[in-house]
C-alpha positions, 0 to 999 in steps of 0.5 A: 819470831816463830812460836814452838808450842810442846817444844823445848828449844835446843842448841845441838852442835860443835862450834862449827856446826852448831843448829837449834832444834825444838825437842818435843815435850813429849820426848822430856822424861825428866826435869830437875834443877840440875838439868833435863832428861830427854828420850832420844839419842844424840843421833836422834837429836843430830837428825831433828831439823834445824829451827829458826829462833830468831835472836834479839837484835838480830 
């Protein structure tokens, strides 16, 4: 399984277009129990290329 250091993993997408993307840390303006705040548009987020996480049993 890849190793994403400096990264948090996300899945981006619909239903039907749905991709995982590692977020740079450095990109988290904010952290709290109710959720995380990140730097960079939906767009900007739509653009990042898509990660291999690579899910148990899989």
């Amino acid at each position: 399984m890849p190793v994403y250091p400096g990264a948090l993993l996300l899945q981006e997408g619909h239903l039907w277009g749905r991709k995982e993307v590692a977020i740079p840390v450095a990109s988290i303006s904010r952290a709290a129990a109710a959720g995380i705040t990140v730097d960079l548009t939906r767009e900007q987020i739509g653009d990042l290329p898509a990660v291999e996480i690579g899910h148990p049993g899989t």
